[in-house]
N, C-alpha and C positions, 0 to 999 in steps of 0.2 A: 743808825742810818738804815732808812729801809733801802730795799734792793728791790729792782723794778725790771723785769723780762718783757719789756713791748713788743710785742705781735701784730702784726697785720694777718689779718685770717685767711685762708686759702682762697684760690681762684675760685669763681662762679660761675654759673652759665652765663650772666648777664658781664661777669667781666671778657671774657672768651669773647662774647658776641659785639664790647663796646658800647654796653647800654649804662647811662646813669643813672646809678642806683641810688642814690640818697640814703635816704632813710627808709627804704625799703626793705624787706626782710631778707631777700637772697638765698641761694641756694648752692652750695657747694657743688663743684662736678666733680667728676673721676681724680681729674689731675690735682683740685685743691684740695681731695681727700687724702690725696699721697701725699701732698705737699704738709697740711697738717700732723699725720703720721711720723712724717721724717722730724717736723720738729721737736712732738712726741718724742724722739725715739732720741733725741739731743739734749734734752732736759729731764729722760728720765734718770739721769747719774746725778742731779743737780736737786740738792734739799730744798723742798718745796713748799711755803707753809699755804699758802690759799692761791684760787687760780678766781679771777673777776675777767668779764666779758663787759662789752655791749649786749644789751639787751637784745636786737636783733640777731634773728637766728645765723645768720652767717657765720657768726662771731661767737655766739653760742659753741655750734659745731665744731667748731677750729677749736674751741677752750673746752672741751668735752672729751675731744682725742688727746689732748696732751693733758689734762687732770688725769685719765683711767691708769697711768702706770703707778700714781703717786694714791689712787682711790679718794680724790677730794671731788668735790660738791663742785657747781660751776654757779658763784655768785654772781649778777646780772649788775648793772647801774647803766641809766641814760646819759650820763656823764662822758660816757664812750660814747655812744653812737656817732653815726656818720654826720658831716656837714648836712642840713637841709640845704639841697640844692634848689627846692623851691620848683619853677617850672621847666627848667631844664633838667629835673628828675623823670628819667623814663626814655628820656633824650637818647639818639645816634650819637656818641661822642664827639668823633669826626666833624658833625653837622653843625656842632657848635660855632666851630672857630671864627672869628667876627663876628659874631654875634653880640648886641649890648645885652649885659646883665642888666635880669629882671631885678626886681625891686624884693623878692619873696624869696630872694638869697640872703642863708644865716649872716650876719656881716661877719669879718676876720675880726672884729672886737668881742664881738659874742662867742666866737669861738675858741679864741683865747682865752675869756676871762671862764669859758666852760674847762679847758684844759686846765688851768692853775686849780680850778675848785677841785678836778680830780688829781692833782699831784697832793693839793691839802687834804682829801680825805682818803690817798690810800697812805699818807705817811702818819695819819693821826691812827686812822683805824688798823694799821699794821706798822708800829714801828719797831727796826731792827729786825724785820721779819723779809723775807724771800719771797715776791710775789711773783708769778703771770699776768698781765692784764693783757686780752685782747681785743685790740679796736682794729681801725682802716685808716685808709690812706691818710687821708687832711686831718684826722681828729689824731690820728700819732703825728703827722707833720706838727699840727699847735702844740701838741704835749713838750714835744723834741725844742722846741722854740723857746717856750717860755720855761724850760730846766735849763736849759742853753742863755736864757735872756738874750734871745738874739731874734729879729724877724724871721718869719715863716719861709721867705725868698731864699734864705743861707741854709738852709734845714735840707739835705738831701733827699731826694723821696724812699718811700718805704716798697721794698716789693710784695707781693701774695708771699705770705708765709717766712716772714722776715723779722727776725728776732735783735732787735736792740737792748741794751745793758744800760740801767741809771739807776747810779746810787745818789739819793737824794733822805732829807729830814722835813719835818713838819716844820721846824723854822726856817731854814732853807723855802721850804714852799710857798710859806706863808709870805717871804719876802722879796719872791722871785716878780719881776718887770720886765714889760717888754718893748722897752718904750725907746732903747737904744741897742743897736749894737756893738760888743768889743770886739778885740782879737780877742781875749780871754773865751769868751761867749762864744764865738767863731770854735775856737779849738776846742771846748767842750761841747760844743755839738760832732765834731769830727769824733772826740775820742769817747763818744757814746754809741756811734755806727762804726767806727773801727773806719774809717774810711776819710777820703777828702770832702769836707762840707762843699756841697753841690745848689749854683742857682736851681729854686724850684717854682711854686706859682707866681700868679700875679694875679691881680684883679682887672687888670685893661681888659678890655674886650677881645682886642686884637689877640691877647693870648690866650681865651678863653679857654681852646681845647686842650692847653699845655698845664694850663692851671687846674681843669679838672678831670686830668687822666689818673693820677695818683686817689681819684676819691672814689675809684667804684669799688 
């Protein structure tokens, strides 16, 4: 079984200000650099064999601070990156709300079927091994979903610098769907955040801003 430390990368200026960031590269502030330190300094007791990011530098940074006590390399894949949010990238958060979704938003199908392809390629290319991987908000909400086989709505959200546990196999992955949810599914998303699985987005418009405050 590989072992999977998911991270959401620290705060950024553009989360602090409420701007969506999409697929944008981002920039750590003061506060998300403590905040990545401190997790740093929670996983430095914890044997580590590779630390993998989002390509985007946010995510980078967050996977850089906690690699330096173990001296690993900080591996990249698109696989992470954040949800295209299309034209509501760059966006006031806030400003969204009733707003109908554009058409140049990644769909939850593409998104999902991107999380499964990263659950099958860090359990092939690290199996039985201790990873880090850090992404964002919506792309660990789909990761957490389709381990969980449960919709992304049951998925509690991830905060800046917030560190989830899943042990998971490349068959396990390979065979994971998300095309219903159980109680099973339900409780193994609970006890992969240590917590009560919480409603999280949606796609109506009416819930725009609630659906994409978890993705900057």
């Amino acid at each position: 079984m590989t072992t999977i430390f998911l991270v959401r990368h620290g705060e950024t200026v553009d989360n602090a200000r409420q701007i969506m960031q999409g697929q944008t590269q981002g920039e750590l502030n003061e506060k998300g650099r403590e905040q990545a330190q401190q997790v740093a300094e929670r996983l430095s007791v914890e044997p580590i064999d590779a630390v993998i990011a989002s390509d985007l530098h946010r995510a980078v940074q967050t996977a850089e601070i906690i690699a330096a006590p173990h001296g690993l390399s900080v591996l990249t894949t698109k696989l992470l990156r954040e949800r295209d949010w299309g034209s509501f990238t760059g966006r006031f958060i806030p400003d969204l709300r009733g707003e109908t979704w554009p058409d140049d938003i990644e769909s939850e199908d593409a998104l999902l079927e991107r999380a499964r392809s990263f659950l099958i390629y860090i359990t092939t290319t690290y199996p039985d091994k201790r990873v880090v991987a850090v992404g964002h908000g919506i792309t660990n909400k789909a990761i957490l979903a389709v381990y969980a086989q449960c919709p992304m709505r049951e998925v509690q959200r991830m905060m800046n610098a917030e560190v989830r546990i899943l042990s998971t196999s490349a068959h396990i992955a390979a065979s994971t769907t998300t095309m219903a949810c159980t109680a099973s599914g339900s409780a193994k998303a609970a006890a992969a955040v240590g917590t009560t699985a919480a409603v999280g987005s949606s796609s109506t418009s009416a819930e725009a801003a609630t659906a994409v405050a978890s993705a900057e």
